[in-house]
C-alpha positions in Angstrom: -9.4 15.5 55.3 -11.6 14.3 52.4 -12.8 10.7 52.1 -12.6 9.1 48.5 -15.9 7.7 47.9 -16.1 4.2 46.2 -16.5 3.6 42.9 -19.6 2.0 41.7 -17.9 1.4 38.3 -16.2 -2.3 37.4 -13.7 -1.2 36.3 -11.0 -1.4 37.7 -9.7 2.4 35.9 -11.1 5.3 37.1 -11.4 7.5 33.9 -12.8 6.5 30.6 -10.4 5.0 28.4 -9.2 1.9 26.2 -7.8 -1.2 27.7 -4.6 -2.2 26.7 -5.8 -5.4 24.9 -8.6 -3.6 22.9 -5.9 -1.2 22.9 -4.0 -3.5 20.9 -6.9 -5.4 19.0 -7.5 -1.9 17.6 -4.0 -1.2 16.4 -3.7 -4.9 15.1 -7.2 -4.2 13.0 -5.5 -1.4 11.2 -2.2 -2.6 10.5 -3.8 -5.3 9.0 -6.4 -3.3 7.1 -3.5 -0.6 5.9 -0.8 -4.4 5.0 -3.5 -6.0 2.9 -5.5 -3.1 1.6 -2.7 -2.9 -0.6 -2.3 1.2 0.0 -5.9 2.1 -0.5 -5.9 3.3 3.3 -3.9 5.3 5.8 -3.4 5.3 9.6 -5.2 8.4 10.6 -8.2 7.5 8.0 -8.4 4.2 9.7 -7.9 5.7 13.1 -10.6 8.1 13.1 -13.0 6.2 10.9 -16.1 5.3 12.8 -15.9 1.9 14.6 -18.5 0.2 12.1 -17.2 0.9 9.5 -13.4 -0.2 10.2 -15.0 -3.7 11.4 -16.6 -4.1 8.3 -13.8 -3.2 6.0 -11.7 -5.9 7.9 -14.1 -8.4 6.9 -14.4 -7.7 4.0 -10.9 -7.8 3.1 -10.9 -11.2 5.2 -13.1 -12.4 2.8 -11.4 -11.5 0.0 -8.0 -13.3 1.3 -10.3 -16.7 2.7 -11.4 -16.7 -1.3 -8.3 -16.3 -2.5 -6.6 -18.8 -0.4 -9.6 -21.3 -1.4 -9.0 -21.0 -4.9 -5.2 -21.5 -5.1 -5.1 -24.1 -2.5 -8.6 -25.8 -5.2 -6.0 -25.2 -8.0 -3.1 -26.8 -6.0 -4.8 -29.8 -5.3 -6.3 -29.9 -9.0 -2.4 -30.1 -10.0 -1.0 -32.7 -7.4 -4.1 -35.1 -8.2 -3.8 -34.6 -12.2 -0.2 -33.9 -13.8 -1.5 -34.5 -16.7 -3.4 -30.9 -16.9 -0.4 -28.8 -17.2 -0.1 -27.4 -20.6 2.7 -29.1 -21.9 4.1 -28.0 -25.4 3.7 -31.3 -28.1 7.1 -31.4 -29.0 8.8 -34.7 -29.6 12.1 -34.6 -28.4 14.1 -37.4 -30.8 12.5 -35.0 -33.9 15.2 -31.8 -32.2 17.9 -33.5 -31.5 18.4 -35.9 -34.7 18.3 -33.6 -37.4 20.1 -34.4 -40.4 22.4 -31.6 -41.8 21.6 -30.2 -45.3 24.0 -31.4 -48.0 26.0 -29.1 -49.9 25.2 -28.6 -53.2 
């Protein structure tokens, strides 16, 4: 009978392989790089595409959206705190209404 020897790994796999949670970090990184990168990628690209380079695209994209969401939520608050700086056309309304109808000659 053979004797399995111990392992003198910590893992607690045998063979080399992924982990289900980085498993699922990694998949998570490239939906979201393929969702918000709004076509410019595709699965197998990201996939295969060297580990460096797929962490770097996803921050830079996260970048992109942080600015994004810093400048509308600047603008929103730029609204709520000043109604007055909506573009609002200088039309007196009495003038439209009241008109006086031509008279017939």
């Amino acid at each position: 009978m053979v004797q399995r020897r111990a392992s003198i790994s910590p893992s607690i796999y045998r063979f080399f392989g992924l982990t289900p949670e980085y498993r699922q970090n990694i998949f998570s990184q490239i939906h979201e790089i393929i969702f918000h990168g709004n076509g410019g990628y595709d699965w197998h690209t990201l996939y295969n595409m060297p580990i460096w380079l797929r962490n770097f695209t996803f921050k830079k994209i996260e970048e992109y959206y942080k600015k994004q969401e810093e400048a509308q939520n600047k603008q929103s608050n730029t609204l709520k705190n000043n109604p007055q700086a909506l573009a609002r056309p200088n039309i007196n309304p009495a003038n439209v209404y009241n008109t006086s109808v031509p008279a017939k000659k």
